[in-house]
N, C-alpha and C positions, 0 to 999 in steps of 0.2 A: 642341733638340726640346722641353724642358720650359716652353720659353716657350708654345710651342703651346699646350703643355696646360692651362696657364694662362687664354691668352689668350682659348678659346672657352669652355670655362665663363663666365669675366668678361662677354664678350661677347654669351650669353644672356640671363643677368639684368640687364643692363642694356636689351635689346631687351625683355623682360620686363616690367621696370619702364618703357619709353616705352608699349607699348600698356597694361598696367594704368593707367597718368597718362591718356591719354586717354580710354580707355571711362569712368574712373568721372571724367570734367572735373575734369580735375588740372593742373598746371602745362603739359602738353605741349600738352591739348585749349584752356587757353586762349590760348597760344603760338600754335598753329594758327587756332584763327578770333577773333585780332586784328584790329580795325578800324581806320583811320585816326584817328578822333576818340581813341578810348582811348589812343594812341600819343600823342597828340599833348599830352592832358589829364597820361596818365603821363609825359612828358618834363618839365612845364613844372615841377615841384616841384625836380628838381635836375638840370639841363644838364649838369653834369659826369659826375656819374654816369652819365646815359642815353648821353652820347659815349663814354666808356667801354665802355658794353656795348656797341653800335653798332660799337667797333672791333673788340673781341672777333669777334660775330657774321660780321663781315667777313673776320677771319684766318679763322675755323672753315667758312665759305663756302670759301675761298679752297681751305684742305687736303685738307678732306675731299667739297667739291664734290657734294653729294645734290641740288642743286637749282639754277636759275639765280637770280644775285645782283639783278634788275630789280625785282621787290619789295622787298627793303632798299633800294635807291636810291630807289624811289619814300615808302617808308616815312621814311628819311635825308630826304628833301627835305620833305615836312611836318613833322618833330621841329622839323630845326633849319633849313631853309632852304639854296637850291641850295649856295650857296658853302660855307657849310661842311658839309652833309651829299659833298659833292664831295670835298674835304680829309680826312675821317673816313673814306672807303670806299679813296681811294689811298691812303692811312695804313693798315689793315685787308690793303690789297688786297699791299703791298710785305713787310710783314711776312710773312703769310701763304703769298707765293711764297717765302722765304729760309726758313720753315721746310719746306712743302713738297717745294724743292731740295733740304738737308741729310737729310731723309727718302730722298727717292730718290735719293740720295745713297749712302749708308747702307748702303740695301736693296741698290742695283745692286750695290755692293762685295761683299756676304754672297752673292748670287746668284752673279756670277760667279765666288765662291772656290771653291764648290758646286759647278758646271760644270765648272771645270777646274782639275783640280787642282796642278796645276804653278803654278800664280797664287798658291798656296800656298807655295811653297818658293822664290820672288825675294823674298815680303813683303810 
């Protein structure tokens, strides 16, 4: 239960801090209305790097799912072009499922101890 307690304080100030970043055009509000050219201008100085995040953004799509993934694809396909913006998102996209399993994974285990308790006392 102390995770709880935890968990929604942290959880506040972090929603906290995304709307304060955008009202005052901070990091989120230029996140949000990113353009193609700017994406495309930001990727050209280091490839590696922007596939990197690209993968990232893919796994964090993938987990925590706020939104559909056809903007990064389309965004992925101007950086770096179809084939490998293609290879970058199923790479994001495989990862991303294996932590999200092991997540609900997890969770279903602690739920169901919860429920019933005799699931407790085989192990």
């Amino acid at each position: 239960m102390k995770k709880r307690a935890i968990l929604i304080p942290i959880s506040l100030i972090l929603l906290a801090y995304l709307i304060y970043s955008y009202f005052t055009q901070g990091f989120v509000h230029s996140l949000i209305n990113i353009s193609p050219e700017s994406l495309s201008s930001l990727s050209s100085g280091n490839l590696i790097l922007a596939g990197i995040i690209f993968v990232l953004i893919m796994i964090i799509e993938v987990v925590f799912a706020p939104f559909h993934p056809l903007l990064f694809y389309i965004a992925g396909g101007i950086m770096f072009g179809p084939v490998v913006a293609i290879i970058l998102a199923v790479l994001g996209g495989v990862i991303g499922g294996i932590i999200a399993f092991y997540i609900a994974r997890k969770w279903e285990e602690n739920m169901l101890k919860e429920k019933f308790p005799k699931l407790k006392e085989r192990g």
